[in-house]
Structures are given as structure tokens and as C-alpha cells.
C-alpha positions, -999 to 999 in steps of 0.1 A, spaced: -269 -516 -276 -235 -531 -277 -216 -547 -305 -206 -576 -277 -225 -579 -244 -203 -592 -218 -216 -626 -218 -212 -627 -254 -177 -610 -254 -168 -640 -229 -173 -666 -249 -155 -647 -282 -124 -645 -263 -126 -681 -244 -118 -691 -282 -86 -660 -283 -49 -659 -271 -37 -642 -242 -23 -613 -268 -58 -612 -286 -72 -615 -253 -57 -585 -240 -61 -563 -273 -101 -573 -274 -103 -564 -237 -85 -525 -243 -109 -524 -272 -134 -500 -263 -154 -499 -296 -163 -532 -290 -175 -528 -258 -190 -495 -252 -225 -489 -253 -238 -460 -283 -246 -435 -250 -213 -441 -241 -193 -429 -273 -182 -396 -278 -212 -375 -301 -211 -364 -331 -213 -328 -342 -202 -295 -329 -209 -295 -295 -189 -280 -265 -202 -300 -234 -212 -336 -237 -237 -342 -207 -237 -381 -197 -268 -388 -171 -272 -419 -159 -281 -441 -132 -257 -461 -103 -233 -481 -122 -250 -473 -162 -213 -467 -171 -208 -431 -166 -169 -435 -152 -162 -457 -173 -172 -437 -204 -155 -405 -187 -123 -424 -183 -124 -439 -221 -130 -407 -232 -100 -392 -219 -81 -419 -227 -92 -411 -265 -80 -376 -258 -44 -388 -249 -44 -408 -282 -49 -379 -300 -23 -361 -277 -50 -332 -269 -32 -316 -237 -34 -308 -209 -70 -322 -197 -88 -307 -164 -101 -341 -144 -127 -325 -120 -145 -342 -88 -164 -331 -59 -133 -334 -40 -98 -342 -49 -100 -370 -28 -133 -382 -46 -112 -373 -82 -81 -397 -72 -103 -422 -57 -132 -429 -86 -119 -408 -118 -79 -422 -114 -79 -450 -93 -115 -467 -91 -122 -496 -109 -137 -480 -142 -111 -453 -140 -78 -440 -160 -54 -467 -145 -79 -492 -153 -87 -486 -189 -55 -481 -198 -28 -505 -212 3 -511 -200 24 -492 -221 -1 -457 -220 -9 -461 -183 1 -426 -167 23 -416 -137 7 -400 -110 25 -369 -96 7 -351 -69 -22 -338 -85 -8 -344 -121 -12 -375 -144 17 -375 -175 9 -405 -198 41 -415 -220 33 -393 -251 37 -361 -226 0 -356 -225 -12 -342 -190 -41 -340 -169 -45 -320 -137 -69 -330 -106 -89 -304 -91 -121 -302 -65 -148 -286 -73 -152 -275 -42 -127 -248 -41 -138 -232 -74 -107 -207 -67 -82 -232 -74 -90 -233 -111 -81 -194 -119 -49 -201 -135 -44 -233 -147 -58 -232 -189 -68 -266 -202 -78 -280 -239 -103 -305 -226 -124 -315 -198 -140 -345 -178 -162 -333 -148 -174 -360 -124 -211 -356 -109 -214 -329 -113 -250 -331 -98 -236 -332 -62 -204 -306 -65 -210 -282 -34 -202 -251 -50 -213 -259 -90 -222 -229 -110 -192 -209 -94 -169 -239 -102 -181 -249 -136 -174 -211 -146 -142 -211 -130 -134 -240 -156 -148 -222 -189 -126 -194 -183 -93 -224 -184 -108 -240 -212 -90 -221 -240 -61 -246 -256 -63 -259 -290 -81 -259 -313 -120 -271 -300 -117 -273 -262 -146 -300 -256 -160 -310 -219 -177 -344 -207 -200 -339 -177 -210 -371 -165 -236 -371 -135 -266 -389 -119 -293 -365 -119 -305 -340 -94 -326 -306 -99 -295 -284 -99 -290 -252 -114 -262 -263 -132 -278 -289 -143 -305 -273 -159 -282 -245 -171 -262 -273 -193 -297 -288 -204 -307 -255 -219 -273 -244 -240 -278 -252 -272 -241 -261 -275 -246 -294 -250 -254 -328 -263 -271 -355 -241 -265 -388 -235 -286 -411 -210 -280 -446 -199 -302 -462 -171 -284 -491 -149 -306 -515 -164 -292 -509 -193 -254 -518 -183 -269 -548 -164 -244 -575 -180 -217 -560 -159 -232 -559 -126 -234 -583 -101 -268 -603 -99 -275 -589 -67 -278 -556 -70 -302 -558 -102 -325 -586 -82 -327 -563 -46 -316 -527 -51 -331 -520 -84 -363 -544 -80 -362 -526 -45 -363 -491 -59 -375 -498 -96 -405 -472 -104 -402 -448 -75 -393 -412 -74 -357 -421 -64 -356 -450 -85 -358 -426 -116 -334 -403 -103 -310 -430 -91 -317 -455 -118 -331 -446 -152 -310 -412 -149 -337 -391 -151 -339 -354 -140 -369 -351 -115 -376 -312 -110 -395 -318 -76 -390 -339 -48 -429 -354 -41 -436 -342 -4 -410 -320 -5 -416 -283 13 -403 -262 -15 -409 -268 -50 -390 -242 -73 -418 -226 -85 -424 -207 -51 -390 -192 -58 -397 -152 -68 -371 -131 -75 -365 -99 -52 -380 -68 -75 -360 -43 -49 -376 -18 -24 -373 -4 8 -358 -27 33 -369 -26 65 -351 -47 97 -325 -71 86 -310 -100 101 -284 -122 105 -293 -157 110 -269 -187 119 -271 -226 127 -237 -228 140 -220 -265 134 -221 -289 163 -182 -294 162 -162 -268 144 -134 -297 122 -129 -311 87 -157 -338 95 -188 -311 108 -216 -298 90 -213 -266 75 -226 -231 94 -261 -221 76 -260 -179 75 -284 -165 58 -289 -127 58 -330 -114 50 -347 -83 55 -383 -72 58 -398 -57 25 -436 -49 30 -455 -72 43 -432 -98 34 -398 -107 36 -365 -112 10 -335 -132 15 -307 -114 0 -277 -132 11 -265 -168 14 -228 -163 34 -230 -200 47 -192 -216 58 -181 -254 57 -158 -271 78 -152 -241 102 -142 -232 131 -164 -210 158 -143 -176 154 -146 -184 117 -182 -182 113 -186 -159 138 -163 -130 120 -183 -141 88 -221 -133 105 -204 -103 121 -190 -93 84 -220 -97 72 -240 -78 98 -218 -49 88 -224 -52 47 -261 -53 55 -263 -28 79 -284 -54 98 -307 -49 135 -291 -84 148 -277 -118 145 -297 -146 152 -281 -175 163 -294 -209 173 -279 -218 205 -294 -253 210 -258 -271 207 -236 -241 220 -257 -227 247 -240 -196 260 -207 -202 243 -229 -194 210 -234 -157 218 -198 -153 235 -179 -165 205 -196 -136 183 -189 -111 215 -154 -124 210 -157 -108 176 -178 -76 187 -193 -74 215 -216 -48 204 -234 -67 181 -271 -68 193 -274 -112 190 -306 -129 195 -301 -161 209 -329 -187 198 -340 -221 206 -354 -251 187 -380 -272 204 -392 -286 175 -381 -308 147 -368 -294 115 -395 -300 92 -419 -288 121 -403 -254 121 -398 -249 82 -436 -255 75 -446 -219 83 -417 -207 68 -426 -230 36 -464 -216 42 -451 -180 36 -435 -187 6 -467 -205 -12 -482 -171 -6 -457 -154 -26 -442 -134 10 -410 -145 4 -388 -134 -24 -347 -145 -37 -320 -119 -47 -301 -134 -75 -276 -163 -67 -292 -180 -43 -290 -217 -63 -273 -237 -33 -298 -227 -8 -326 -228 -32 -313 -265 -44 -310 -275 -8 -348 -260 0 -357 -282 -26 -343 -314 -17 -351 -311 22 -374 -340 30 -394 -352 57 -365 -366 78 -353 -336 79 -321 -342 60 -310 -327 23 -298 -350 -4 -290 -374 31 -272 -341 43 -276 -319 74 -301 -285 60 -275 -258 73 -287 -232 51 -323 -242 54 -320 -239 92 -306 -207 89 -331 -193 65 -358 -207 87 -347 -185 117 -342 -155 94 -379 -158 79 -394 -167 113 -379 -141 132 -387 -116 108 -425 -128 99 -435 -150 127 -419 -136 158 -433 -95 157 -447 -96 189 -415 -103 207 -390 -84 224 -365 -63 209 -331 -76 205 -306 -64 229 -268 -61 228 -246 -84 251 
């Protein structure tokens, strides 16, 4: 609950003057829901779920605003992309330049907010988890984190900045998916929870979205993911669940390969290249490498497969050539030509050819090395239409070409060399 609902707020200051007006707006206390107030206690990471529009921004961006009051410096602001942090943590409509008066709104420079009492924040994207070695921080506000590309690598990146002050404190404010991260956070006994469904914030959204999207959605699977703010494990329908997942015990390898779903276009606006290296162990097969590129160019993640062929001492690289035809196996020749490529074709849909692949792992003939959570997150949120989280499966593609060539494919040919 609130101390003032907005309705009720707007008829309190109907009754105010402009200055008291203004003062009872910047108020927060007054306005903020108890999920959206800072804990109490000794905690390190505050996790906010909630669903579309509960509040989460808007409670990221007060919170950091309570930070500069108390002149705690300098603050890490972290989105998905830097775009994504200027646009919705900085600039959107519940963010820092919002909530902020007019005498403690900050000045943007670059990637650097200053506020008039010399506090400073610093943007970065979580995906390019290499950007944060260096820069050291005293707090942090990390912005859905659900959906950042590269998440365990980037939130650890962060912990090793987070060493200012006195009690360096995070806020990790998300609608939910089955993440690694995610479920990491859930079980450190040093994270407090807060949850907030989009019901709940209904006073300051418009009419229409509470009477057709949430009636619309209301009660489904994606309705309590998108909505209440709930954490649903398994996707209902879905191939994978992550209970198939078992971890590689080691053994002898047998062949290994290479396998790659090369991007239809190779610019800033493609999907990424799936390569996923396996090898045959038994009578079964485990995946021991996930080396998949975004936003590449050909020769780009052709040296990677080839780089990876090498580390693996692999048989071949299997590449589907569906899009590229015979420009798919020349770009790798470009690289080495001596690289023994296996050029394969899809004539069915996607969810067509990963339900063998999914049939091998419900009988346990699949196994994971360790740190494979982006392809395993993806396998679990591939869905009928083919699509991940609404994304193009790279690295599901790929590992389906691995596991089927490996498992599925013995009677064919050998690979040859170009």
C-alpha cells in the first residue's frame, strides 16, 4: 500500500500552492509503495521483481536519487545496453532526470552523470562485461537484469568494482525470467526481495492497458511472468526443461565438432552466430563449449569456429549453409582451407529438428560442461514458434547440428576437406 494513491494525492494537492505542489510531488515517501522503499537490514543486493509498469524504474531511480542525498559516490547505472541505460534509467519517464528537482537534476557528460553535490554515476552495458574491469563504485542500480545477454559474466565483473565506502549496496530491478543469475541472487543469503505486480501500481497507468493487456494476459503463464512478477522455472510446452540439464562427469572423448548457424547478414542489426563445440562420449554425447558471436561479421565468426576447431582438436566444422550456400564453406576456407567443413542443410522447421535432439536429452545422452547458462537459458525458453524470449535460437541451432550430427547422422559419409 501507499500513504496517498494517485487519485487521492490529486485531490490533496488540488487544495496546495504551486510551491507545496511541487515539494509534495518530489516527495517520494509519500508516494512510493512499501516494495518500493529501500529494505531494512544488512543486505548487499536488493532484488526488485515485478511486472510491466509495477514501478520498478521508478523505484531504481528514487533510490539513486537517495544515494546522491547522502553523497554516496560514484554509483555504477547498469542496462542491457548503454543505449537502453540512457534511454529508460536517465532519460525515460520514471528515470533520474525525472525524479529529480530542479536544483539536484544532474549533467550528463558522455557516459557520466555529476549531480551538483559532486556525486557521480557512470553508465555501462551489460553487454560488454569487459568494460567494467576498472572503474570501482560504492553503489549500484542494475536494470533487468533478467534479459542482459551476457549476465553472470557481467554481474561479476561489477562485484569486483563494488569496493568504495563504507557498505557498497546494489538494486537489481527485473521482470522475471528463469535465469541463472536470477536464481543465483534468489539463493544468497545476503539478497533481500521485493515484488510488486502491475496490478498493484494500477493508479498510475492508463485505463487501457489494465482493461486489454492485463485482462488479455491475466492468469496465463506469461501473464505471471510479465505481470505478477513471478519467476516461472519452465516454460509449459517448452523442449527443454532444466532438469534434463546433467553435468559432463569427464571421459574419453571421441569425434568432436564444430557446429555453426552463421547470421543471415553479418551488421550491428543481425542475429548472433550460434557455435557450439560437442563431442561424442559413449553412447552419448557432451557439449563442452558455447563460443557463439553477436553482431559479426563472416571472417569474424569464421576465425572463431576455426579457433575453436584448433582448442578442441575437433574432426570438422559443421556449418549450416541454408542462407550462405557456397559462400558459407568458402569464408571458413578463407580462414584455413584445410579444415575438413561439413556443409548442412535445413529442410525442416526449427522446432521440427530440435525434437530428436530434445528426445536425447530426456534420456540422459546428453550432458553440459560447466558454464553453459546462456545456451542452457536459451534451450529453455525456445518455444513452439521457434523463437527465444521473441529472439532468433542461434545457439540452439547450433547445438542442434552439433547433437544431430554426432547422434543422429552415423551412417553418413565422412567429412572431407575443401
Amino acid at each position: 500500500m501507499t500513504s496517498s494513491t494517485a487519485v487521492e494525492g490529486a485531490v490533496v494537492v488540488a487544495g496546495l500552492n504551486d510551491d507545496e505542489a511541487y515539494n509534495r510531488y518530489f516527495d517520494w515517501s509519500r508516494w512510493a509503495y512499501d516494495a518500493q522503499k529501500e529494505p531494512p537490514g544488512d543486505w548487499t543486493t536488493w532484488l526488485f521483481m515485478g511486472g510491466r509498469g509495477a514501478g520498478k524504474t521508478r523505484a531504481g531511480a528514487e533510490w539513486v536519487r537517495s544515494l546522491v542525498a547522502r553523497k554516496i559516490s560514484p554509483i555504477a547505472l547498469v542496462g542491457e545496453t548503454m543505449t537502453e541505460a540512457m534511454a529508460v534509467m536517465v532519460r525515460g519517464q520514471s528515470g533520474l532526470l525525472t525524479v529529480c528537482r530542479d536544483d539536484e537534476t544532474p549533467t550528463i557528460r558522455g557516459a557520466r552523470l555529476i549531480w551538483p553535490n559532486k556525486v557521480e554515476a557512470t553508465l555501462l552495458s551489460a553487454s560488454d562485461p569487459d568494460s567494467f574491469r576498472g572503474p570501482q563504485f560504492a553503489a549500484a542500480w542494475c536494470d533487468e537484469v533478467g534479459k542482459w545477454p551476457n549476465a553472470e559474466a557481467a554481474w561479476d565483473q561489477l562485484q569486483f568494482g563494488l569496493r568504495l565506502g563504507d557498505r557498497p549496496r546494489q538494486l537489481a530491478t527485473t521482470t522475471p525470467r528463469p535465469t541463472a543469475l536470477l536464481k543465483r541472487l534468489l539463493d544468497d543469503p545476503a539478497t533481500v526481495m521485493s515484488r510488486m505486480r502491475t496490478a498493484d501500481n494500477h493508479a498510475h497507468l492508463a485505463p487501457d492497458f489494465m482493461g486489454q493487456v492485463v485482462a488479455r494476459y491475466q492468469g496465463t503463464v506469461l501473464g505471471r511472468q510479465e505481470l505478477d512478477g513471478e519467476l516461472i522455472e519452465d516454460l509449459p510446452g517448452a523442449l527443454w526443461q532444466r532438469g534434463m540439464f546433467r553435468a559432463f562427469a569427464g571421459g574419453d572423448i571421441g569425434r568432436i565438432v564444430v557446429a555453426v548457424d552463421p547470421p543471415v547478414t553479418g551488421n550491428a542489426s543481425s542475429d548472433a552466430c550460434g557455435i557450439v563445440v560437442a563431442g561424442r562420449v559413449g553412447d552419448g554425447v557432451a557439449v563442452l563449449e558455447d563460443c557463439t558471436l553477436k553482431q559479426v561479421r563472416p571472417l569474424d565468426w569464421a576465425r572463431r569456429a576455426v579457433a575453436a576447431y584448433v582448442a578442441h582438436d575437433a574432426d570438422a566444422i559443421v556449418v549450416e549453409v541454408n542462407q550462405g550456400g557456397d559462400m558459407v564453406p568458402a569464408v571458413i576456407a578463407q580462414v584455413d582451407a584445410n579444415v575438413p567443413v561439413r556443409a548442412v542443410r535445413a529442410s525442416r522447421g526449427k522446432w521440427s529438428r530440435a525434437e530428436p535432439v530434445a528426445a536425447l536429452y530426456a534420456r540422459g545422452l546428453v550432458s553440459h560442461a560447466a558454464g553453459l547458462t546462456e545456451l542452457e537459458d536459451e534451450m529453455c525458453s525456445f518455444a513452439v514458434d521457434g523463437l527465444s524470449d521473441g529472439h532468433s535460437p542461434d545457439r540452439v541451432d547450433a547445438l542442434v547440428w552439433a547433437v544431430t550430427e554426432l547422434l543422429l547422422n552415423e551412417t553418413r559419409p565422412q567429412v572431407r576437406g575443401l
